[in-house]
C-alpha positions as CSV (number, residue, x, y, z in Angstrom):
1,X,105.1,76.2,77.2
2,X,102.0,77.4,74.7
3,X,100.8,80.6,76.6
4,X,97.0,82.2,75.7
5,X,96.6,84.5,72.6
6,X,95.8,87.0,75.8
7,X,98.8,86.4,77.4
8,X,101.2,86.5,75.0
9,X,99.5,90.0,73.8
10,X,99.3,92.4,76.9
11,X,102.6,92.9,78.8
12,X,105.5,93.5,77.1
13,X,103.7,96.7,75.1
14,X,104.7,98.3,78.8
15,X,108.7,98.0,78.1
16,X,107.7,101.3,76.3
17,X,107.6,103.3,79.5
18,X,111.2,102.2,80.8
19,X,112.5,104.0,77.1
20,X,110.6,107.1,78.6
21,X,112.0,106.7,82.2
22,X,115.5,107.1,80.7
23,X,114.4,110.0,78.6
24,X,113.1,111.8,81.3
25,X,116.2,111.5,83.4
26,X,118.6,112.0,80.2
27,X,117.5,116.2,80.0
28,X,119.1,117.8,82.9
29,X,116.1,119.7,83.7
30,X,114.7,119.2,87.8
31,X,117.1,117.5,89.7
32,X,115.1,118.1,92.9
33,X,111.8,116.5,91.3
34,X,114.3,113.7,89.8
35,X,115.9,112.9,93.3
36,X,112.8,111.1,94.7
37,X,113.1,108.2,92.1
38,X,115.8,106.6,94.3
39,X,113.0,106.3,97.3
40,X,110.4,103.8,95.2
41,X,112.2,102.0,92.6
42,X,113.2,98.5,93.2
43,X,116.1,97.0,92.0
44,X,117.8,93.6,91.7
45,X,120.8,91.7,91.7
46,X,121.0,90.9,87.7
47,X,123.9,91.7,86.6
48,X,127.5,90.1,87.4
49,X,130.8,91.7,88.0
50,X,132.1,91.3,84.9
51,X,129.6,93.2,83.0
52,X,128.9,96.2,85.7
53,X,130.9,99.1,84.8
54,X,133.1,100.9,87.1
55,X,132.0,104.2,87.9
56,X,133.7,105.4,91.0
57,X,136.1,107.8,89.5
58,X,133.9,109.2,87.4
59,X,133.0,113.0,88.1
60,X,129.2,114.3,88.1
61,X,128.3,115.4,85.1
62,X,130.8,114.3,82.8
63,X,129.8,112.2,79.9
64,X,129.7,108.8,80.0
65,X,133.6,107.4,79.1
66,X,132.6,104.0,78.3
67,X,129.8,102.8,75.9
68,X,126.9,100.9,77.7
69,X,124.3,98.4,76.8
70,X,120.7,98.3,78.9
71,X,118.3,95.8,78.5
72,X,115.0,97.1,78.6
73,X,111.6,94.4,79.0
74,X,108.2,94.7,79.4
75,X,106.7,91.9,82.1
76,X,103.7,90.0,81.5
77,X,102.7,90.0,85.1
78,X,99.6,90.3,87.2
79,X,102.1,92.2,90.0
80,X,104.0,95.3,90.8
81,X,107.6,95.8,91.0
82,X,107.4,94.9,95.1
83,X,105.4,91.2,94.0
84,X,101.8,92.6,95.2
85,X,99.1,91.6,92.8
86,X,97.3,94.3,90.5
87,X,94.2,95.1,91.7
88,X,91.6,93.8,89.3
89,X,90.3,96.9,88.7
90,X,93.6,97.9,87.3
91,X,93.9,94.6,85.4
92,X,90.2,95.5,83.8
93,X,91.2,98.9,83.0
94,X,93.9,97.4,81.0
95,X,92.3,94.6,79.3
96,X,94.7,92.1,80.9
97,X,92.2,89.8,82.5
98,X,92.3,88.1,85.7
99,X,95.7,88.1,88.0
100,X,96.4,84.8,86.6
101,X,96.5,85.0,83.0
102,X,100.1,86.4,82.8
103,X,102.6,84.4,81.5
104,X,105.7,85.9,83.2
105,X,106.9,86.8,79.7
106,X,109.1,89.6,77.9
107,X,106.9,90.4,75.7
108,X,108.8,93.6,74.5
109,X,112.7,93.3,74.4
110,X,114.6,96.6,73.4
111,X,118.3,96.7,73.9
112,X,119.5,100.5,74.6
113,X,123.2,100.8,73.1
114,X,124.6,104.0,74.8
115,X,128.3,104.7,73.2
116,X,131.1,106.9,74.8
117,X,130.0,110.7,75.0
118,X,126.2,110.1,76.0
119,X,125.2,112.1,73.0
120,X,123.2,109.7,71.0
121,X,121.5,106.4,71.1
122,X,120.7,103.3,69.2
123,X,117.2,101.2,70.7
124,X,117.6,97.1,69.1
125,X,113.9,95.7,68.8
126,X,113.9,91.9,69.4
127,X,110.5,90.5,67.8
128,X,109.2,88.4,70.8
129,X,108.5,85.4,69.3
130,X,112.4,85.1,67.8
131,X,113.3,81.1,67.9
132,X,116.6,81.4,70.1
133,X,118.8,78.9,72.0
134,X,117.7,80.0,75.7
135,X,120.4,80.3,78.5
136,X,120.5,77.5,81.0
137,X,120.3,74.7,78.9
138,X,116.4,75.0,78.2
139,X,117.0,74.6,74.5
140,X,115.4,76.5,71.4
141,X,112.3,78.4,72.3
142,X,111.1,81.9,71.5
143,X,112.7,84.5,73.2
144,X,109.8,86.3,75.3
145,X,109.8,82.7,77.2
146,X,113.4,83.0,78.8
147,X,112.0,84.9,81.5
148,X,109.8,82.4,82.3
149,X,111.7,79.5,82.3
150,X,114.9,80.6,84.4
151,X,111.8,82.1,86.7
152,X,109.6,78.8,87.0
153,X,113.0,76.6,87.3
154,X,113.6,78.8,90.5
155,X,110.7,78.1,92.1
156,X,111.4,75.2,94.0
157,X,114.4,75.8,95.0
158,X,113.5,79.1,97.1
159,X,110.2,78.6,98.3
160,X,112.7,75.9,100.2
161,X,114.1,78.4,101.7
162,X,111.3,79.8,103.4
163,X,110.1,82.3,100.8
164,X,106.4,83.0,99.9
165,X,104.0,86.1,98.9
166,X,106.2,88.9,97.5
167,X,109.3,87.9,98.5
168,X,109.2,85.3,96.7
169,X,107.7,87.0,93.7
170,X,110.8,89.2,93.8
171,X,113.4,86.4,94.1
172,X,112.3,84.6,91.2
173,X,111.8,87.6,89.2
174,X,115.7,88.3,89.6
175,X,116.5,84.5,88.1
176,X,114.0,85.1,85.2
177,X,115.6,88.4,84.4
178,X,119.0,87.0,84.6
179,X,118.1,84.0,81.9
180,X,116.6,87.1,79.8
181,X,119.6,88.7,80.7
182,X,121.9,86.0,79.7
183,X,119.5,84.9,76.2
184,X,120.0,88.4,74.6
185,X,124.0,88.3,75.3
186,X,124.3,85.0,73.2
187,X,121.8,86.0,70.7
188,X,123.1,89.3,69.8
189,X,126.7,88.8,71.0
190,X,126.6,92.5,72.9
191,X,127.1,92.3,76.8
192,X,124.2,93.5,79.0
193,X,125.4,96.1,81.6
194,X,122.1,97.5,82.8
195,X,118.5,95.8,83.4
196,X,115.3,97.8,83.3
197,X,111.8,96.4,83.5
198,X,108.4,97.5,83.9
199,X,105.2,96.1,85.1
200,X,101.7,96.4,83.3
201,X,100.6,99.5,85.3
202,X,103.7,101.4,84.3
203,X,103.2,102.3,81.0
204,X,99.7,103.4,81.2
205,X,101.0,105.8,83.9
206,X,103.7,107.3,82.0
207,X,101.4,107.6,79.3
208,X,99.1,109.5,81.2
209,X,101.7,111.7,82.9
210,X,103.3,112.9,80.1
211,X,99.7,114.3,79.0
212,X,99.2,112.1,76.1
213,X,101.0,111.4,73.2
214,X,100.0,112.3,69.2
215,X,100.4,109.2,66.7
216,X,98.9,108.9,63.2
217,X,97.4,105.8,61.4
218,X,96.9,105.5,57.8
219,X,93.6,103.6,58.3
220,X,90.7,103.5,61.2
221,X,91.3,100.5,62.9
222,X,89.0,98.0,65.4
223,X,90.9,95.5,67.1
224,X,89.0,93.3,69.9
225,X,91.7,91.8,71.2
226,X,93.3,94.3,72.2
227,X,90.8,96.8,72.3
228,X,92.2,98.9,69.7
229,X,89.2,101.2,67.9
230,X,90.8,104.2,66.4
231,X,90.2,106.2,63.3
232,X,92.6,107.1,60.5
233,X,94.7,110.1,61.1
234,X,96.2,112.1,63.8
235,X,95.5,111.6,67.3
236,X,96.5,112.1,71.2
237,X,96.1,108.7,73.6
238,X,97.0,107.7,76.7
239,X,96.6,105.0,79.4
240,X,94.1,102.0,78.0
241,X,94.0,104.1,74.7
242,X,97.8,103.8,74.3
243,X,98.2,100.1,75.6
244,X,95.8,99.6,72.8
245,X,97.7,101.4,69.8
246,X,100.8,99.8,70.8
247,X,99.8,96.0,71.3
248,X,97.8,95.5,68.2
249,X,98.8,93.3,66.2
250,X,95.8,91.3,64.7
251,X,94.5,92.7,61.2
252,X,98.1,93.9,61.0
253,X,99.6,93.2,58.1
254,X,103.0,92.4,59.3
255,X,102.0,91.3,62.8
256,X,104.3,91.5,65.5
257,X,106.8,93.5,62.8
258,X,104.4,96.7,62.1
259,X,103.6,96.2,65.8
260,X,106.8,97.3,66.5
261,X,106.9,100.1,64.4
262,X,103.9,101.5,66.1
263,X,105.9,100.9,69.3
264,X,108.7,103.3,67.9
265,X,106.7,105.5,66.6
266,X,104.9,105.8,69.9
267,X,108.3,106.2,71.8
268,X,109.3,108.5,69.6
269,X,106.5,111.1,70.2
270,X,106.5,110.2,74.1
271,X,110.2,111.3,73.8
272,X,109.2,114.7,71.5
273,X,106.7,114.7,74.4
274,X,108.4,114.8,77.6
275,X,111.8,116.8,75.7
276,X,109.8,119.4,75.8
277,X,110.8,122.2,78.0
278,X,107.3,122.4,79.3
279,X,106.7,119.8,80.7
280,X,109.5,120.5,83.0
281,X,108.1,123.9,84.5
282,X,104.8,122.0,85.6
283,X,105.0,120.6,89.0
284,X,102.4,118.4,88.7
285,X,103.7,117.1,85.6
286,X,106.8,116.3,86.9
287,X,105.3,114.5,90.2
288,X,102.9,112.5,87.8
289,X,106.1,111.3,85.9
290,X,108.4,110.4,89.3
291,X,105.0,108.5,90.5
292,X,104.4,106.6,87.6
293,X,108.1,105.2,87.8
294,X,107.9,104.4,91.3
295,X,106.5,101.1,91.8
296,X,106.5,100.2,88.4
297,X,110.8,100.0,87.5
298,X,112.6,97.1,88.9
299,X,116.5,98.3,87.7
300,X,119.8,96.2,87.8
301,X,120.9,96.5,91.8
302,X,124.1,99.3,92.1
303,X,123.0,101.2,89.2
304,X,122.9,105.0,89.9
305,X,120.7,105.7,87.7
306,X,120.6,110.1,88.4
307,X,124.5,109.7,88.3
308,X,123.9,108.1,84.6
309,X,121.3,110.5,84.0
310,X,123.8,113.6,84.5
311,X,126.1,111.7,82.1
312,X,123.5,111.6,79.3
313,X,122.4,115.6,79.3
314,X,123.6,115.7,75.7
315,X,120.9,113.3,74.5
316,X,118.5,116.3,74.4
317,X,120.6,117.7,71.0
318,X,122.0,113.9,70.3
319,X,119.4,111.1,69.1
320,X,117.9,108.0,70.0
321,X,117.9,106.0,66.7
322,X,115.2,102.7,66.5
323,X,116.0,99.7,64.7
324,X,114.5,96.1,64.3
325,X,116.7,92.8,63.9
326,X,116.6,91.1,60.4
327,X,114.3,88.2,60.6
328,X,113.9,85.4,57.9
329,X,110.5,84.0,58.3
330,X,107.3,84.5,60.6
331,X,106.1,81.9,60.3
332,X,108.5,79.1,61.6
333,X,106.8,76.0,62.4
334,X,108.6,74.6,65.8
335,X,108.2,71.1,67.9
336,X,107.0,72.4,70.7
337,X,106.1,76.5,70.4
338,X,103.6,77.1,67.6
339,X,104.9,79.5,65.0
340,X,107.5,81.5,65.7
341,X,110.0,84.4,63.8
342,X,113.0,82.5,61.9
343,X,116.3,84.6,62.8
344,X,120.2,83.8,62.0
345,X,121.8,84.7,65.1
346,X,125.0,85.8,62.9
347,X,122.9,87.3,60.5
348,X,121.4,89.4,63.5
349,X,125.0,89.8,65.4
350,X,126.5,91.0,62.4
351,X,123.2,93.8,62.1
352,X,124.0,95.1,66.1
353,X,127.5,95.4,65.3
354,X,126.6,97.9,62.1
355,X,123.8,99.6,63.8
356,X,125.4,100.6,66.9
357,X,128.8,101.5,64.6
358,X,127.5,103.5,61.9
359,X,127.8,107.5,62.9
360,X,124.7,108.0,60.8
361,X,122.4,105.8,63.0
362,X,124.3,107.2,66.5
363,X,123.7,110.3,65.5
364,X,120.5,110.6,63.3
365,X,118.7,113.0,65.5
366,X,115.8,115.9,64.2
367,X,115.9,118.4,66.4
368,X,112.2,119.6,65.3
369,X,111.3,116.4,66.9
370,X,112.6,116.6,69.8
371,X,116.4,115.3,69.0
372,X,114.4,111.7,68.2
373,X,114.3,109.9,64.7
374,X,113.3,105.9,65.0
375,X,114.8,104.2,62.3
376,X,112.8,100.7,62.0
377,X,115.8,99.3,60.1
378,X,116.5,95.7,58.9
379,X,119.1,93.7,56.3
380,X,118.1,92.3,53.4
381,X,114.5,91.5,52.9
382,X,113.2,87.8,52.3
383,X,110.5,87.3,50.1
384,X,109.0,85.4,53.3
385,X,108.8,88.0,55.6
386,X,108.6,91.6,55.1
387,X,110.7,94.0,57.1
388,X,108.8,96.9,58.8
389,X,109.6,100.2,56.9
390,X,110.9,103.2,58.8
391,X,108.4,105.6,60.9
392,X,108.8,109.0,62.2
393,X,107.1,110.5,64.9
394,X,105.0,112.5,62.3
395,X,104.5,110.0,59.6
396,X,101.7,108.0,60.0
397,X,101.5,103.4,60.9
398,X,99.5,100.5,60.0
């Protein structure tokens, strides 16, 4: 399935804002404020038995025993995390067109590798247009399309049992996330104990709750796609502003590659951003942040997600380290999908099993940013396609 240039550009940018979520509930600061989040966010039944990790014994507050693996994914939908449609206004305000020009796609795919101790963190970019074998026997497509397919292939099957409207929405949404779920186990060979998505709303929220965030581009840029029109230098966005900066990728010299650093490099100052201190002592802050999650998360059904959050209070002097899979070519021509990125899923296995290994990625960390360092790593480069260079949250993008 061949989805619009528009539709294949807006949603996943918002996967941004689940990184954020996490970060927020990682510092130990407002329990009280943080409490609320289990009253609006929606979760479904993603992840099996095998891969959910036992936390009964474990003591409140103590850090984590076991290492974990999240799945993070930005939606291309025209609904919320309950399966109500955007309002249009909402949908204009975020250049995303009509409610019926999403393609139901994970647009942005970021697995979160967590190990033992809670004190450090290694995010895996997947490049959305990655040509992978998809779970459930749907063959070789690119990646963002699992979602999609295990969604659609659903369809039938429970509107015959009576659903329609939202509830429907929110059943099919479950088997799309688990063939995402179960495409990123076999691709990158890590099992996926926790799910976390976000709709298109969400990330312009968090953006705008947290006040803002600073980023820095080498040149002014003017993108019409995606509404991008920004000078050179240093500067604070949010909302539309920020969905703009983070899903250009036309006039990009790397396309969807140095869109991805721009995505770390945005993450990384969201996390500077909402690690500070301050913006824990402001009430309103703190309500705009809960709001924005609520309504916007669907999370893996059973996670306790303040219990993990308790577990994590060392992140704040730990890191969170951002890398990028080797890819091989972006420009693969395939039967059916357009051009898509070339990857060797050994090549890439063998790159998750260094980066979440190596102490000096786990634990990269500058605490004059905010305990944050993204790392846009890669293996060896191919004269076919060039890997994206690292960023900082003060250096300056494409």
């Amino acid at each position: 399935m061949l989805l619009s240039s528009r539709g294949r550009r807006i949603g996943g940018r918002v996967a941004l804002g689940v990184v954020s979520t996490l970060v927020l509930a990682a510092t130990g600061y407002a329990w009280s404020q943080l409490s609320k989040l289990d009253a609006g966010i929606v979760t479904a039944d993603v992840i099996p038995p095998s891969a959910q990790v036992d936390e009964e014994d474990t003591v409140p507050g103590e850090p984590l025993k076991v290492a974990q693996n999240i799945l993070l994914v930005g939606i291309d939908a025209r609904t919320d995390a309950y399966g109500n449609p955007l309002p249009q206004n909402v949908l204009d305000a975020l250049h995303a067109g009509s409610g019926d020009d999403g393609g139901d796609t994970t647009d942005t795919m970021i697995v979160v590798h967590i190990p033992a101790g809670g004190a450090a963190a290694t995010a895996i970019s997947i490049p959305r247009d990655s040509y992978v074998d998809i779970a459930g026997g749907y063959g070789k497509h690119k990646i963002n399309s699992a979602y999609s397919r295990g969604k659609n292939a659903a369809m039938s099957g429970l509107r015959a049992q009576g659903l329609s409207g939202p509830q429907l929405e929110v059943a099919a949404n479950a088997a799309g996330a688990k063939t995402a779920i179960q495409t990123v186990e076999k691709f990158t060979g890590l099992t996926i104990n926790h799910y976390a998505a976000i709709n298109l709303a969400g990330f312009d929220a968090l953006s705008q709750a947290v006040g803002g965030v600073e980023v820095c581009l080498k040149e002014p840029v003017h993108d019409s796609y995606s509404g991008a029109d920004f000078p050179a230098g240093p500067q604070t966005l949010s909302g539309a502003q920020a969905l703009a900066f983070v899903r250009q990728r036309h006039g990009l010299a790397n396309g969807d590659l140095d869109r991805i650093a721009r995505q770390q490099a945005f993450l990384s100052g969201m996390a500077k951003k909402v690690l500070n201190a301050g913006t824990f002592t402001d009430v309103s802050k703190l309500n705009s942040l809960v709001s924005a999650v609520q309504g916007a998360v669907v999370l893996d059904k059973g996670w306790d997600v303040l219990s993990f959050a308790q577990q994590l209070r060392g992140m704040t002097s730990g890191a969170i380290a951002f890398v990028t899979i080797p890819v091989q070519s972006l420009s693969l021509q395939t039967p059916s999908d357009g051009d898509a990125v070339k990857v060797d899923p050994a090549q890439v296995q063998q790159f998750v099993r260094t980066a979440i290994s190596t102490p000096a990625v786990q634990a990269s960390g500058d605490d004059s940013i905010g305990g944050v360092k993204p790392v846009a790593a890669t293996a060896t480069k191919t004269a076919d396609a060039k890997q994206p260079t690292a960023t900082s949250a003060a250096g300056c993008v494409n």
